[in-house]
C-alpha positions in Angstrom: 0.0 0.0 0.0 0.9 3.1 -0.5 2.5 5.5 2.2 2.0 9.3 2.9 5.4 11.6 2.5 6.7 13.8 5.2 8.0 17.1 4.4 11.3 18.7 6.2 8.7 20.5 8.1 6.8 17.0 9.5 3.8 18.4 7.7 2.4 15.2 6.1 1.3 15.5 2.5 -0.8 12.8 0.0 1.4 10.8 -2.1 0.2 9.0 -4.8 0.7 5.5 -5.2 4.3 4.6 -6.3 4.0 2.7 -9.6 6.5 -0.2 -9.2 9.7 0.2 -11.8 10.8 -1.7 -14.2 14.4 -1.2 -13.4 17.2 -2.4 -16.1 19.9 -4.8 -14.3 23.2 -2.8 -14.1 26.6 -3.5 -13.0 25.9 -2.8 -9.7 22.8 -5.0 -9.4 24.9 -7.7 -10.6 27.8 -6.8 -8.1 25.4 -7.2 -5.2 23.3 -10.4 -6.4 27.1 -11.8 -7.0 28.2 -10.6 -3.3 25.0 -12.4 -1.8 26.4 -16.1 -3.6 29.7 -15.5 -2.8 28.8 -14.7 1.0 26.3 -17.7 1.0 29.4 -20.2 -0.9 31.1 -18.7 1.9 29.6 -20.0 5.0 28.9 -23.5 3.1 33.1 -23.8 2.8 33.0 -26.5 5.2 31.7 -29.0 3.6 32.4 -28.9 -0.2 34.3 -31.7 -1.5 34.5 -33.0 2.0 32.0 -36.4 2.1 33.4 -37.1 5.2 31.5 -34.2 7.0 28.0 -32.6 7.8 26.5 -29.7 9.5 26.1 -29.8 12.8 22.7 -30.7 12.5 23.3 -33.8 11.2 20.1 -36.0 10.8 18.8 -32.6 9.3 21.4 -32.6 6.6 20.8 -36.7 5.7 16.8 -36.3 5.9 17.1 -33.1 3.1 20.0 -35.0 1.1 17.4 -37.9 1.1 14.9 -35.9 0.1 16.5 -34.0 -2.9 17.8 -37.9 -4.0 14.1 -38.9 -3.6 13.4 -36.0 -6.1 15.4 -36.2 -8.8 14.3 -40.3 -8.6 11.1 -39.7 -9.0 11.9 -37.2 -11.9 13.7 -39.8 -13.5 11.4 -42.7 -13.1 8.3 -41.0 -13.5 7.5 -42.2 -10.1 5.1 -40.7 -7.1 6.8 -37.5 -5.9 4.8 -37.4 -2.7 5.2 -40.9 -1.2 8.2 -43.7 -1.1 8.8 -47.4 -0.4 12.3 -46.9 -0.4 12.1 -46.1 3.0 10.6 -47.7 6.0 10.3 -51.0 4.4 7.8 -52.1 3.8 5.2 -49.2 4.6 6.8 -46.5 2.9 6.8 -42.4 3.9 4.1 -40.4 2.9 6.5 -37.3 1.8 3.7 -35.2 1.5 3.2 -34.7 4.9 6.8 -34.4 5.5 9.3 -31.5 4.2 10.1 -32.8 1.2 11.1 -29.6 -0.6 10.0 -30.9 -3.5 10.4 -27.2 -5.0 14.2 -27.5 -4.6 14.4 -31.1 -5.6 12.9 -31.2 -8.8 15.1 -28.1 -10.6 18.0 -29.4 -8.7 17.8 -32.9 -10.3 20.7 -32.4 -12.9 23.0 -31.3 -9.8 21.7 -34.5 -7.8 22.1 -36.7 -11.0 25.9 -35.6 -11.7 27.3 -34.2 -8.5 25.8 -36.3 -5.9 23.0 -35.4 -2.9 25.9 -33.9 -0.4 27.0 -31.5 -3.7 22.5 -30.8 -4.2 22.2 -29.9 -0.6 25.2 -27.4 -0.3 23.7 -25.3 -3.8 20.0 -25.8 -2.0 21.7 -24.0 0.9 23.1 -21.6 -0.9 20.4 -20.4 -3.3 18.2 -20.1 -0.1 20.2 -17.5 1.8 21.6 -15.9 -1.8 18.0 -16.1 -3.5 16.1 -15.1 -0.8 18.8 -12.1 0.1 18.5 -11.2 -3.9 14.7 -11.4 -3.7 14.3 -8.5 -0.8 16.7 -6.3 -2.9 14.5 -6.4 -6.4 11.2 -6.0 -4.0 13.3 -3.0 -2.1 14.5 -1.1 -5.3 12.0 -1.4 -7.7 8.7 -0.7 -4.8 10.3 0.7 -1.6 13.7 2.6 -1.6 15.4 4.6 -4.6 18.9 4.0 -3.3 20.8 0.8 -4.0 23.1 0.5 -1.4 20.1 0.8 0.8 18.0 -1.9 -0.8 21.4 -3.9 -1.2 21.7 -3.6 3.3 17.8 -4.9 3.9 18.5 -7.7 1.3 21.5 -8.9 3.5 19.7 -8.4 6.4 16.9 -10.5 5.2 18.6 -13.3 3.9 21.9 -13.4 6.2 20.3 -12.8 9.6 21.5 -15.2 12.3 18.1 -16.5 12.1 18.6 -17.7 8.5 21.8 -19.1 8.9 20.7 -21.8 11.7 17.5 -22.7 9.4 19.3 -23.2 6.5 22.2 -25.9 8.1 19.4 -27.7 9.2 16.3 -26.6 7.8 15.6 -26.4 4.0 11.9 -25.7 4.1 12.3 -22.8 6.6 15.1 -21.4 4.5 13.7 -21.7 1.3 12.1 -18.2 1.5 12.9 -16.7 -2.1 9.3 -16.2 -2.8 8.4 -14.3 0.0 8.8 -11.0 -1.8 7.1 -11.9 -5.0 3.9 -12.7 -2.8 3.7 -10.0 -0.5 4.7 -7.7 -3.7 1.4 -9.0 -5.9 -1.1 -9.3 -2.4 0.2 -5.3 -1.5 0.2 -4.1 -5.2 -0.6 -0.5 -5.3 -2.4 -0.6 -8.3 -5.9 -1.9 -8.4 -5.6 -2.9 -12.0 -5.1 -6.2 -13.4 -6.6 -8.2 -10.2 -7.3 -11.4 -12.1 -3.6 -11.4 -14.1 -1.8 -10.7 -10.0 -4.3 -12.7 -8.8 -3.8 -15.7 -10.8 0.3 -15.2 -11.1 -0.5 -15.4 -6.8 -1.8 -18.2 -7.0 0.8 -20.2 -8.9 3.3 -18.5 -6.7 1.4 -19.9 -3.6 1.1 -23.6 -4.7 4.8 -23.6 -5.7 5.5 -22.0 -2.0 3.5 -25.5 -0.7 6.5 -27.4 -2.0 9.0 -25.4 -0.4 7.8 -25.2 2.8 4.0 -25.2 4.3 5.9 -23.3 7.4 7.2 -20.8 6.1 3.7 -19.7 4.1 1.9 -20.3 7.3 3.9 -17.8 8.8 3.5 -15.7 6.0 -0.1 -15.7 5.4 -0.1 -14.7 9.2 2.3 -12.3 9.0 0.7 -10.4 5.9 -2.6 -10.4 7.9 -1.7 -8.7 10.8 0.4 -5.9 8.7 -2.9 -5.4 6.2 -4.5 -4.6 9.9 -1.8 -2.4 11.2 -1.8 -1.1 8.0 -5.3 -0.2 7.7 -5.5 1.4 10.9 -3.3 3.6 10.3 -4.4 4.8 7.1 -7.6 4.0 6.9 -8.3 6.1 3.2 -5.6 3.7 1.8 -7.5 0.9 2.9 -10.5 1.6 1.6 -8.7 2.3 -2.1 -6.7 -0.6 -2.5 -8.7 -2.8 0.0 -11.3 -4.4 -2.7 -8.5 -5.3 -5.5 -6.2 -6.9 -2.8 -8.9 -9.1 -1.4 -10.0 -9.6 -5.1 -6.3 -10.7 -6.1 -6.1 -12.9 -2.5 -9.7 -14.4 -4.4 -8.3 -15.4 -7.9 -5.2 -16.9 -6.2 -7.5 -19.2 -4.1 -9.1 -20.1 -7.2 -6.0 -21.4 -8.8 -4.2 -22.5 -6.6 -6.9 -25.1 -5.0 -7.0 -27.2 -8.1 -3.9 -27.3 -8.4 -2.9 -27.9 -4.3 -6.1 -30.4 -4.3 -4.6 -33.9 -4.9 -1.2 -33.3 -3.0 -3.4 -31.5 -0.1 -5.6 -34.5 0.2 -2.8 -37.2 0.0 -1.2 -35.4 2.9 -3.9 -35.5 5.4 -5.6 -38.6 4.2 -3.3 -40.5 1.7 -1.2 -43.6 2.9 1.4 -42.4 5.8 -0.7 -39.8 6.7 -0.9 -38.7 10.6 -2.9 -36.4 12.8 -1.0 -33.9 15.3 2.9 -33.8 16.0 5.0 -35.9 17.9 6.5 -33.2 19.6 5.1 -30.3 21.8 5.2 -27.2 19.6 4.9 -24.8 22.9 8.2 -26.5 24.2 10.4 -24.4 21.5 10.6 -21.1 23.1 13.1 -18.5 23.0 14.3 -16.4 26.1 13.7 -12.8 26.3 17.5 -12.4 26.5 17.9 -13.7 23.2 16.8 -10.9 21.3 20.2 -9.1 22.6 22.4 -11.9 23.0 25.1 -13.3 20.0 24.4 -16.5 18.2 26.9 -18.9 17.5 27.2 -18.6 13.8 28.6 -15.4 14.3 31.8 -13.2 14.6 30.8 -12.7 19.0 29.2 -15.8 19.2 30.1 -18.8 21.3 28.6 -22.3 22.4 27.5 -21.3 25.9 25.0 -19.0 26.2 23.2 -19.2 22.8 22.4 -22.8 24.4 20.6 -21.5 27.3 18.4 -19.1 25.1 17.5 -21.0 22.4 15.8 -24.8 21.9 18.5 -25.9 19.8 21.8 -24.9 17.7 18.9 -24.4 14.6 16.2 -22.3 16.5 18.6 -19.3 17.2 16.1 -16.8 15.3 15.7 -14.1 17.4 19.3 -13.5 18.2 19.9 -9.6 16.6 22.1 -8.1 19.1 21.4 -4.5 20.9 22.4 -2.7 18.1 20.3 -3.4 15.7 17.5 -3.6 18.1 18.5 0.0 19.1 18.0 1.3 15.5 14.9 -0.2 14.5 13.2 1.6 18.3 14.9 4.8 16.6 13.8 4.3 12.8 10.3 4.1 14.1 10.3 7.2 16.1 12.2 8.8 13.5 9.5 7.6 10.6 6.3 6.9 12.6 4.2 9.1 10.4 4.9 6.5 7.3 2.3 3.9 8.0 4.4 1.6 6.5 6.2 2.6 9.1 4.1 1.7 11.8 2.8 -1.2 10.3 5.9 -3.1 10.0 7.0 -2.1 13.8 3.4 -4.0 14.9 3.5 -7.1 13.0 7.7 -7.4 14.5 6.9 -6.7 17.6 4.0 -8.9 17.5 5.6 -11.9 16.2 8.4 -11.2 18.5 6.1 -11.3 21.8 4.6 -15.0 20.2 8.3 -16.4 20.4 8.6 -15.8 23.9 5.9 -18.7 24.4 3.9 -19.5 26.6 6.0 -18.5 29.8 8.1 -15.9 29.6 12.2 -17.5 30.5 14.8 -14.6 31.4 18.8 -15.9 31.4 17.3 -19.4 31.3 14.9 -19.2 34.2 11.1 -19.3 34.5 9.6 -15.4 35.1 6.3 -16.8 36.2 4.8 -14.0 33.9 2.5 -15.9 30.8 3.8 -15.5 27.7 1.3 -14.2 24.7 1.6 -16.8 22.7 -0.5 -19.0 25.5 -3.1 -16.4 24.3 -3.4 -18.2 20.6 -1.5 -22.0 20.9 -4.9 -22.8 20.6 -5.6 -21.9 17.3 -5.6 -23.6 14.2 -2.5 -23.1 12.5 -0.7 -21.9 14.9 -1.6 -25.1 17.5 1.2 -26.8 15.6 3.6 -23.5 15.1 7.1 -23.6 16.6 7.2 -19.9 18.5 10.8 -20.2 18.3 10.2 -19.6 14.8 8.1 -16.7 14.9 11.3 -14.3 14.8 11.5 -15.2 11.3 9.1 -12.8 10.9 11.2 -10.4 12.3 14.0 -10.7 10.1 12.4 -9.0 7.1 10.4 -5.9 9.3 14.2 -5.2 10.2 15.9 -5.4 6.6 13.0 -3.1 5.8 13.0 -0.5 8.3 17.3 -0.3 7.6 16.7 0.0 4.0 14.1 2.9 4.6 16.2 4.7 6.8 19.6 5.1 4.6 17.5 6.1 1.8 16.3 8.7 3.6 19.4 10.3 3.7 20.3 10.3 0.1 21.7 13.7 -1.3 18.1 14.3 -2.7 16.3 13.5 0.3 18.3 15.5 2.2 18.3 18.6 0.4 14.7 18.5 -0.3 14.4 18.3 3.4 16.6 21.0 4.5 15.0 23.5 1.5 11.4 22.8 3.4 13.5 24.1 6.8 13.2 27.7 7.8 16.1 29.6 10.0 18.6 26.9 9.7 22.4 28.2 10.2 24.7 25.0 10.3 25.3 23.4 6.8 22.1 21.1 6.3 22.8 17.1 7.3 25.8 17.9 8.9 25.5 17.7 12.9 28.8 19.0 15.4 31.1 19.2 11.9 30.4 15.3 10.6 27.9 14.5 8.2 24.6 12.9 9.1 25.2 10.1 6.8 28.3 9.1 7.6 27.0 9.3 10.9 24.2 6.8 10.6 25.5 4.9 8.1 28.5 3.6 11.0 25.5 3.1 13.4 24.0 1.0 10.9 27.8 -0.7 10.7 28.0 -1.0 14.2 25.2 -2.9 15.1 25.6 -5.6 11.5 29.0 -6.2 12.0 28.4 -8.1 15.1 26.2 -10.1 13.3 28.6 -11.4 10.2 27.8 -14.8 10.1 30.4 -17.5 10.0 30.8 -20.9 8.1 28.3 -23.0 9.5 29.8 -25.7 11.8 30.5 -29.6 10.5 31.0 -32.1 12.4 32.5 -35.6 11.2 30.5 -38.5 9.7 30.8 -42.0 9.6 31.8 -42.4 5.3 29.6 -44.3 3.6 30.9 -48.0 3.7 32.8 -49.4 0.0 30.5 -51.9 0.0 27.4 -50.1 0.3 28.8 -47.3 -2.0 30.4 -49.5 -5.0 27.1 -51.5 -5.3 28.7 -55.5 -3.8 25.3 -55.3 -2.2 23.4 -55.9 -5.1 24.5 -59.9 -5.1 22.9 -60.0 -1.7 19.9 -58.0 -2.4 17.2 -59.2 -4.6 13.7 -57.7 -6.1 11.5 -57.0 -3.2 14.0 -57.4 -0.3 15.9 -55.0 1.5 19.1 -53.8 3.2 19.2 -53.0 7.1 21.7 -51.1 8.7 22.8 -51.9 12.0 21.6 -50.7 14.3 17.9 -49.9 12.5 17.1 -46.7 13.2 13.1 -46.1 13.1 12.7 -43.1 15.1 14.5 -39.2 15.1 18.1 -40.1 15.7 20.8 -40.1 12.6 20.3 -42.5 10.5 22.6 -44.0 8.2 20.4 -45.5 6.1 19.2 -42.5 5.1 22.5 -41.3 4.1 24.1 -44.1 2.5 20.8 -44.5 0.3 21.5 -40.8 -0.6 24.4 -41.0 -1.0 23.7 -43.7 -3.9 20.8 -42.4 -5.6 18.2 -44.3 -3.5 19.7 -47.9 -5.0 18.1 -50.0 -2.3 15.1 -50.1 -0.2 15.6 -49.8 3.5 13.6 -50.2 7.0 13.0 -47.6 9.1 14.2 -43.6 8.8 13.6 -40.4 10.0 10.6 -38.7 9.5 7.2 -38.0 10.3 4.5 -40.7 10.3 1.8 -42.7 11.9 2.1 -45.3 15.4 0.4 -47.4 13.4 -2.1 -48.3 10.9 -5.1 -48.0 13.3 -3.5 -45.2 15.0 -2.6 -41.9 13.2 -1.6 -40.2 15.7 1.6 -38.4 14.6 5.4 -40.1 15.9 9.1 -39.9 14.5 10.2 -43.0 12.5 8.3 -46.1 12.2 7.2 -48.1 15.4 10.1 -49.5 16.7 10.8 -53.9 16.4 12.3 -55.0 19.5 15.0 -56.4 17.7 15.7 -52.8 16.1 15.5 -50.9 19.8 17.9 -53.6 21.1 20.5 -52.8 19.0 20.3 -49.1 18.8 20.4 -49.8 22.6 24.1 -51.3 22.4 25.1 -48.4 19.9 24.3 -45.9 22.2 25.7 -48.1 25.5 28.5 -49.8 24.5 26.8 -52.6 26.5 26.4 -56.2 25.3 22.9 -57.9 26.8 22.3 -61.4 27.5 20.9 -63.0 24.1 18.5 -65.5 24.6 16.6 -67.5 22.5 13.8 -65.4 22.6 15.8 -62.2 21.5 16.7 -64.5 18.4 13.0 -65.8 17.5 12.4 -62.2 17.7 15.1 -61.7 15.5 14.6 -63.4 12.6 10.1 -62.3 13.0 11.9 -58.5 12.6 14.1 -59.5 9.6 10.9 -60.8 7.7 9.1 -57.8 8.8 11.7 -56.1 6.9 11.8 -58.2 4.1 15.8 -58.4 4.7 18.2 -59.6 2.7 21.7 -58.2 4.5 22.4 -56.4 7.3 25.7 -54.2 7.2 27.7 -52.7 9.5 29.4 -49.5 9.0 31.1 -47.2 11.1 30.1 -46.9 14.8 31.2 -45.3 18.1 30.6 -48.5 20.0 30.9 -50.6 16.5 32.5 -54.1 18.8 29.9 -54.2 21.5 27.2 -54.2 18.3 28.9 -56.5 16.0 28.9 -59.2 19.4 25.3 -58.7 19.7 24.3 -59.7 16.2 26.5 -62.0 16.2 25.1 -63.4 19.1 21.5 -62.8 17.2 22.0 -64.6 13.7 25.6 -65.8 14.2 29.0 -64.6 12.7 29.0 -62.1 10.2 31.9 -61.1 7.6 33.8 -58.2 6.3 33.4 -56.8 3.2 34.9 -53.7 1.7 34.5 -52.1 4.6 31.6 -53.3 5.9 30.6 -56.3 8.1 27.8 -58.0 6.7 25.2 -60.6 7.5 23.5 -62.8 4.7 20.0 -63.8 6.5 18.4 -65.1 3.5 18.5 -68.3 5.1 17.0 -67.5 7.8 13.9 -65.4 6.3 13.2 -67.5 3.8 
C-alpha cells in the first residue's frame, strides 16, 4: 500500500501511489546479487568436496539429502513425488506430509544426478540465503527505496540474519524463503488494476511455496494479515482504495491455486502415511527474552554457551539480533512513525516477537512466572502446531525493511529537499557537530551488522559411507523385493545411516526404518518420528548408544529373525560406529558370525527369512 510523505517540516502530504519500476539490471545490481552467492558459498566452505563431513545438525542434513535424491528419482522414473517405499520398508513415507522440498528437488535434479546429494544440498543451501537475500533487494528497489546500497543492506539483512543461517544448516523448508517478496509484492500491489492477471500469477506463486515449505507460508499468510490490519488502521483512506483489489487478487489466487494444491493437499492428510498432530510439543520451542540481545553462535561474538541456554536448539537461534540493531529499529520508528508503513511493520515485528517468547516468559534461562502471549493463541488452528521459536523469522524482514528505509532517507536528494522545506537553519544542512549525518548513521548501521557477520556454518565428522554399500557388492545380496538393514535400524528421530548411505547412492536399495514423520500405526494416526520401533531394532540401537552387550537368549533370536521378515531383509551391514564391537557381538550373538566386506561387516540372513 501506499504511504504518505513527510515534508522537512513533519507536515504530512498525499502521495500517490508509487508505480513499481521496471528497473534495467546494471553493474551494480549484478555486483550485489554476486556478493550475496559468494557470502552464501562462503559459509557452506566447510563441507564442499569434503563427504566425510555434515553440518552440525546432522540427521537434518541426511533427511534433506534424502529428500532431494528422492526427487530427482522420482523425476527420472516418472515415479510418485509425494510418497516412497524406499524407506521404512515395507510401509513406505508419505513425503507429503513431511518437508520434502520438492520445489528445490525437482530443478536441482541435474546437480543430484551428476554431482551427488551432499553437492545438491550445499547449492539448495546456498540459493536459499543468496535467493532469498537477492529477492528482498528487487522488492526493495523497484517498490520501496530509490537508493541501491540501501536496498542492497535490507537484502543482506533479510537473507543473512542469524536466524537464516541456523534454518538453513538444518532446515531447507524454513530457509527456502525466495518467494516471500514476490507474494507479499502481488497481495500489497498499489495498483488496483489487473486483479485477475496478479491474482492468478498469486496463485501459482502460492502452490509452488506448498512445496518449499508449508511453514514458512503459514507464517507468511499470518504475517501479511496482521500488517494489512496495522496497516489499515493507520491509514484508513488507503484501505478503503486498495482494499477491494487486494482481497480480489487474495480471491483469484484461491481459485488457482486449489485445483492445483487439491490432490497433494488430500494425499497429505488422508493418503497412505498420513498422521494427525505432532509428535513433539510445539509450545516446548521457546526463546528467552534475553535472546533478542544476545550473539548467536554462527557469528563473529558468538560462542557455544550462552546461545544454548536461550534458544531450543543450535537451529532455533532466530531471534538473536544483538542491541544494536534492536536499538535502530526503536529509533527508525520514532524517527519515521508518520509513514504507515512505518508503523505497520513495527506491529507485525513486535508482535511476532512477543509469540516467540511462548507461553511462559524464561529470562537468562529461568522461569519469570509472567504468561507468555503466545498461551493467548496455541490454541488456534495453525498456529496449534507453530514452533514460536520460529516466529522471529518474521522479524527478520520488518528489520531489513526498516534499515533500507532509513539510509534512503538520507540520500543527497532526500536531504536537500528536506533541508529546503527548513526555515532559520544556520549549520550546513545534514551535517550535525562538523560530521555529516550520513556518515554518521551509516557507522550506526555498521555498528550494530558487523556483530552479526555470520560464520561458516559448523560440521561435524561423519561415519563415510561403507565401499560396500557405495560401489554396489550389495546388489549380489539384495534381490527384487528385499531389503538392506543397517545396524543398528534406526526407526525413530536419531541419525540415521540408512538415510545417508541411500542418498548418498541415488536411493539404489530399499531400507527399514528412517527419520521422518508418520503414523504409530495403521489403526493409530496419531503423529510419531520413524516407524514403530521392532524389539529387535531398539535392542540394538540400545548397544550403539551403551556400549553394552545384553544377554541374548533365544527369545531375542525368534524375535530376531520375525523383525528381519518384517523387513523383508536380505543383509544387514555394519558401518562405522562409536561402539561398532559391543554391536557386532550382539548380532553375532542374534544370527551368528558375520563377515567383512569392503569395509563393511555384513550378514546374509536369506537363510533365515526364507
Amino acid at each position: 500500500m501506499a504511504a504518505p510523505a513527510t515534508t522537512g517540516t513533519g507536515t504530512v502530504e498525499a502521495a500517490a501511489p508509487r508505480r513499481p519500476r521496471r528497473l534495467p539490471v546494471r553493474a551494480p545490481d549484478a555486483l550485489v546479487v554476486a556478493g550475496y552467492f559468494a557470502l552464501a558459498a562462503l559459509l557452506t566452505v566447510g563441507q564442499w568436496g569434503r563427504p566425510e563431513r555434515l553440518f552440525h545438525q546432522a540427521g537434518d542434513q541426511i533427511l534433506f539429502e534424502w529428500m532431494l535424491a528422492h526427487a530427482a528419482r522420482a523425476v527420472t522414473g516418472l515415479e510418485n513425488p509425494l510418497y516412497s517405499s524406499a524407506l521404512n520398508a515395507p510401509d513406505g513415507v508419505n513425503l507429503m506430509a513431511n518437508t520434502s522440498v520438492l520445489g528445490l528437488g525437482v530443478p536441482l535434479t541435474p546437480v543430484t544426478l551428476l554431482f551427488g546429494s551432499q553437492a545438491a544440498f550445499l547449492v539448495a543451501v546456498v540459493c536459499c540465503l543468496a535467493g532469498t537475500a537477492t529477492a528482498w533487494y528487487a522488492l526493495l528497489l523497484r517498490r520501496l527505496v530509490d537508493s541501491r546500497p540501501a536496498a542492497a543492506v535490507g537484502g543482506l539483512v533479510c537473507g543473512f540474519a542469524p536466524g537464516m543461517v541456523a534454518q538453513a544448516g538444518a532446515h531447507l523448508h524454513m530457509a527456502a524463503q525466495f518467494l516471500v517478496p514476490a507474494i507479499l509484492a502481488l497481495v500489497f500491489h498499489p495498483e488496483p488494476g489487473r486483479v485477475w492477471r496478479r491474482g492468478a500469477l498469486l496463485g501459482l506463486l502460492v502452490a509452488y511455496q506448498i512445496f518449499l515449505g508449508e511453514e514458512v507460508l503459514v507464517f507468511l499468510v499470518l504475517a501479511a494479515g496482521t500488517f494489512a490490519l496495522a496497516y489499515a488502521a493507520a491509514d484508513r483512506s488507503a484501505a478503503r482504495r486498495l482494499g477491494p483489489a487486494l482481497l480480489g487478487r487474495i480471491g483469484v489466487g484461491v481459485l488457482v491455486s486449489l485445483p492445483l494444491l487439491a490432490y497433494p493437499l488430500w494425499f497429505q492428510f488422508f493418503g497412505p502415511g498420513h498422521y494427525r498432530g505432532m509428535p513433539f510439543h510445539a509450545y516446548g520451542y521457546q526463546l528467552d527474552a534475553a535472546s533478542f540481545t544476545a550473539s548467536a553462535r554462527q557469528t563473529v561474538l558468538g560462542d557455544d554457551h550462552l546461545p544454548g541456554l536461550l534458544a531450543p536448539n543450535p537451529t532455533e537461534e532466530n531471534s538473536f539480533f544483538g542491541p544494536g540493531l534492536l536499538v535502530l529499529a526503536v529509533v527508525i520508528a520514532i524517527w519515521l512513525w508518520r509513514r504507515p508503513l512505518v508503523r505497520a511493520l513495527a506491529v507485525c515485528g513486535l508482535f511476532f516477537a512477543l509469540l516467540a517468547l511462548g507461553g511462559q516468559v524464561r529470562l537468562d534461562g529461568t522461569p519469570t512466572g509472567i504468561p507468555g502471549p503466545y498461551r493467548l493463541v496455541a490454541e488456534l488452528p495453525l498456529l496449534d502446531h507453530a514452533v514460536p521459536a520460529r516466529f522471529p523469522l518474521v522479524c527478520v524482514p520488518v528489520l531489513g525493511v526498516l534499515l533500507a528505509l532509513s539510509l534512503d532517507r538520507l540520500r543527497p536528494a532526500v536531504r536537500a529537499r528536506n533541508a529546503a522545506g527548513s526555515s532559520g537553519a544556520t549549520s550546513q544542512p545534514g551535517v550535525v557537530g562538523g560530521v555529516p549525518v550520513r556518515l554518521l548513521w551509516g557507522g550506526a548501521v555498521a555498528a550494530a551488522l558487523l556483530p552479526l557477520t555470520p560464520t561458516p556454518i559448523r560440521t561435524v565428522p561423519a561415519w563415510p559411507v561403507p565401499a560396500y554399500v557405495a560401489e554396489g557388492g550389495w546388489r549380489e545380496h539384495v534381490p527384487p523385493g528385499r531389503t538392506l538393514v543397517p545396524v543398528p535400524p534406526v526407526t525413530g528421530a536419531g541419525v540415521s545411516p540408512a538415510m545417508l548411505w541411500s542418498a548418498r547412492t541415488g536411493m539404489a536399495f530399499p531400507t527399514p526404518g528412517g527419520y521422518f514423520i508418520g503414523p504409530r500405526s495403521a489403526d493409530d494416526p496419531a503423529a510419531r518420528w520413524g516407524a514403530p520401533d521392532r524389539p529387535t531394532a531398539a535392542l540394538l540401537r540400545r548397544v550403539a548408544e551403551t556400549g553394552e552387550v545384553p544377554v541374548v537368549t533365544d527369545e531375542h533370536r525368534r524375535q530376531a529373525v520375525e523383525d528381519l521378515r518384517h523387513w523383508r531383509a536380505a543383509v544387514l551391514v555394519q558401518g562405522g560406529l562409536h561402539h561398532g564391537d559391543p554391536v557386532r557381538r550382539t548380532v553375532e550373538a542374534l544370527l551368528g558370525p558375520g563377515r567383512e566386506v569392503a569395509g563393511a561387516r555384513i550378514w546374509d540372513v536369506r537363510p533365515l527369512v526364507g
